[in-house]
N, C-alpha and C positions, 0 to 999 in steps of 0.2 A: 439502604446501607449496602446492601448486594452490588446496586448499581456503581456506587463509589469503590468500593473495593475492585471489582471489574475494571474498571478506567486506572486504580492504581497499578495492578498489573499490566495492562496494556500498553501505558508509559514506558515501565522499566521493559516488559519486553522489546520496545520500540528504541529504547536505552543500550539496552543488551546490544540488539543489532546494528545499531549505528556504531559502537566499538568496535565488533569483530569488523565492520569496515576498513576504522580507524586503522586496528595491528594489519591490513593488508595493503595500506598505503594506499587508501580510496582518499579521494576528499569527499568528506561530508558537511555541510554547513550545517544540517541540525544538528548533526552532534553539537556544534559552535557553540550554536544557540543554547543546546542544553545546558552543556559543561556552565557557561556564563550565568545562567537561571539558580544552576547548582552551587556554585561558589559564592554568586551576592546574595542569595537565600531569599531568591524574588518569589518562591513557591511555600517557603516557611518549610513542614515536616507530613503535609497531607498532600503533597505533589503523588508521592513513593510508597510502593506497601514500609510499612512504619517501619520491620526489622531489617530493613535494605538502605535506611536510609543512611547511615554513616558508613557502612558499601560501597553505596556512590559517591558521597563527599569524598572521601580518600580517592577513587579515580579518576575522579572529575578534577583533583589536584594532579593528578600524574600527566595525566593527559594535557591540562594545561599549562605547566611546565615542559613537557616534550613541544607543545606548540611553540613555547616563547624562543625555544631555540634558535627556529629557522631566521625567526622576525628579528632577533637579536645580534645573530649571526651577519644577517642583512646589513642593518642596523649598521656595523662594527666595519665591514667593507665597505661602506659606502663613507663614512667618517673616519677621521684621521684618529686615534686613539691611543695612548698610550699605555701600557700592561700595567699600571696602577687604577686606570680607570675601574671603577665600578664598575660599569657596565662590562668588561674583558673579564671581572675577578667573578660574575653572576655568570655569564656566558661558560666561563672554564667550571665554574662549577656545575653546571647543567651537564654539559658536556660529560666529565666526570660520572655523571649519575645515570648515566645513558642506558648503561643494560639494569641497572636496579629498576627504572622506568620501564622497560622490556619486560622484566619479569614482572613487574605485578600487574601490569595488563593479561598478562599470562595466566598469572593463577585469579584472576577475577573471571576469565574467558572459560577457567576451567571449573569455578566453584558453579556458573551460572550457565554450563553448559546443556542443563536441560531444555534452556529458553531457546521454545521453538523460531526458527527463522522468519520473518515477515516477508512475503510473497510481496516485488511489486507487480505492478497493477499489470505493466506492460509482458510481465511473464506469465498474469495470468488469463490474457488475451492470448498465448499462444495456443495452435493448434494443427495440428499436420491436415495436410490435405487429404490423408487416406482417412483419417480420423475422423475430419470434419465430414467429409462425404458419406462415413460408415453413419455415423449418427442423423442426418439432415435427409438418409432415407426414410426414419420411425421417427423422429421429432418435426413436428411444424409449425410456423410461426402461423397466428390465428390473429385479425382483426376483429374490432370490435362497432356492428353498424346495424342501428336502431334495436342496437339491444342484445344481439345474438352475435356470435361469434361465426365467421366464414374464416375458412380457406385462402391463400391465394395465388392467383398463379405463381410459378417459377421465376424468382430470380436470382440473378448472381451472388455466393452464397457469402463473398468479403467485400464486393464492392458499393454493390448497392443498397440502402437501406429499405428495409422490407415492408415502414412504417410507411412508404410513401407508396405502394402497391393500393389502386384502385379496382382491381380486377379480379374478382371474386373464382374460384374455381369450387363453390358448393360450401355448405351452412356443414361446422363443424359440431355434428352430433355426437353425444355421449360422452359429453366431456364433462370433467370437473373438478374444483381449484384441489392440486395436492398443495402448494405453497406458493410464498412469496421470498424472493430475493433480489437483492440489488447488484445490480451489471452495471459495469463501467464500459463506455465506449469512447474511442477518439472523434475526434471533428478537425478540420480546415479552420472553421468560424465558430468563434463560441455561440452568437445565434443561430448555428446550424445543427441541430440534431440528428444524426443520421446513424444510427444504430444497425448493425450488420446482423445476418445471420450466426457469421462464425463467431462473430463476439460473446452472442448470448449462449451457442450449444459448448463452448468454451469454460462458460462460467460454472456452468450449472454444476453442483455438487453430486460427488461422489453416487452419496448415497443415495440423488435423489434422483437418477438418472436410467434405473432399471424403469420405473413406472411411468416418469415422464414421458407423453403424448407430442402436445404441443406446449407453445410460450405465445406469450401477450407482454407487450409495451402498453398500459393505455396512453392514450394523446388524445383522448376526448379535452374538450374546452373546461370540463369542470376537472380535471386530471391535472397535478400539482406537475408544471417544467421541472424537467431535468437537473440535476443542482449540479455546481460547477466543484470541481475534486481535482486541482492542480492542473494539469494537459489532459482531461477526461472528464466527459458529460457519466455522471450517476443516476442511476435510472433504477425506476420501481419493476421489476418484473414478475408475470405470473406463471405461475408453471401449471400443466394440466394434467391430470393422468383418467384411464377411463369411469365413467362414472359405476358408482357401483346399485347407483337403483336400476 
């Protein structure tokens, strides 16, 4: 039950942010998708936390009326029409409703303005070179060969992937798992996995980052590939910090 309730919030926050996209005149296709999900009632009422869910139905009309405008409008220029047409007397009424539409995106942006923003992936790959280089002095990246974990030499710390380093610089002693998280990395070729160092000192969380040693990829053969997550390979990553026996 935890788990489902979880996922329903996650939606609407994912709901949330693709609106404030909307009122800043982004395109967003999910939204598309959603609003469309939302109005034919293809998710029933267990899509949404339950007291949100006639919330979103209401905006999910607004918004899809502010869309038909454009299309209508379109529509209207491109065909010969005359101002009894239907379609002219729907369009002027749209039109007409234009800031009513404005406003209640307005006050749904403001009721549900606690909903925290959704990082994407590609901002949370960013990181300065002063930054990356502060950190990449105390964290490093560790292979995994015949069991133990090494060292390896130096490489370039955005270009090259570090997973493909055969060159051992000494067996990393005194280590041991603080955690696990998932890193996203880009690739050229979806069969190419090539995970950067800056991707993963990037990712690493806040608060996991005073302790953290080094990190681990595994890419052993018995090691689950990479899963594919839109223009970015997902990846299982370890974190290490000193041991304490």
């Amino acid at each position: 039950m935890k788990q489902e309730e979880h996922n329903k919030k996650f939606r609407f926050r994912e709901f949330v942010n693709s609106v404030r996209r909307f009122a800043k005149g982004e395109n967003d296709y999910h939204l598309d998708s959603m609003i469309c999900d939302v109005v034919l009632g293809r998710y029933g009422s267990s899509y949404y936390p339950d007291e949100l869910n006639e919330d979103i139905k209401e905006i999910a009309m607004v918004i899809l009326e502010t869309n038909s405008v454009a299309s209508l409008r379109d529509r209207a220029e491109r065909v010969e029409l005359s101002g009894y047409d239907p379609l002219i007397r729907k369009l002027e009424e749209l039109e007409e409703n234009r800031d009513y539409r404005a406003q209640k995106i307005k006050e749904f942006l403001q009721r549900h303005r606690y909903v925290r923003r959704v990082v994407p992936i590609s901002e949370r790959l960013e990181i300065s070179d002063e930054r990356l280089e502060e950190l990449a002095k105390r964290i490093k990246p560790v292979v995994r060969y015949g069991g133990k974990l090494y060292y390896i030499k130096d490489v370039d710390l955005r270009k090259i992937a570090f997973t493909w380093s055969q060159e051992f610089k000494g067996e990393a002693k005194g280590l041991e798992e603080l955690t696990r998280i998932r890193t996203y990395h880009t690739f050229s070729y979806p069969g190419f996995f090539k995970p950067s160092i800056a991707e993963v000192l990037a990712q690493i969380p806040k608060r996991h980052l005073p302790q953290t040693l080094a990190f681990e990829i595994p890419i052993d053969i018995t090691d689950a590939d990479p899963e594919f997550c839109g223009d970015y390979h997902k990846a299982r990553t370890i974190l290490y910090k000193k041991s304490e026996k």
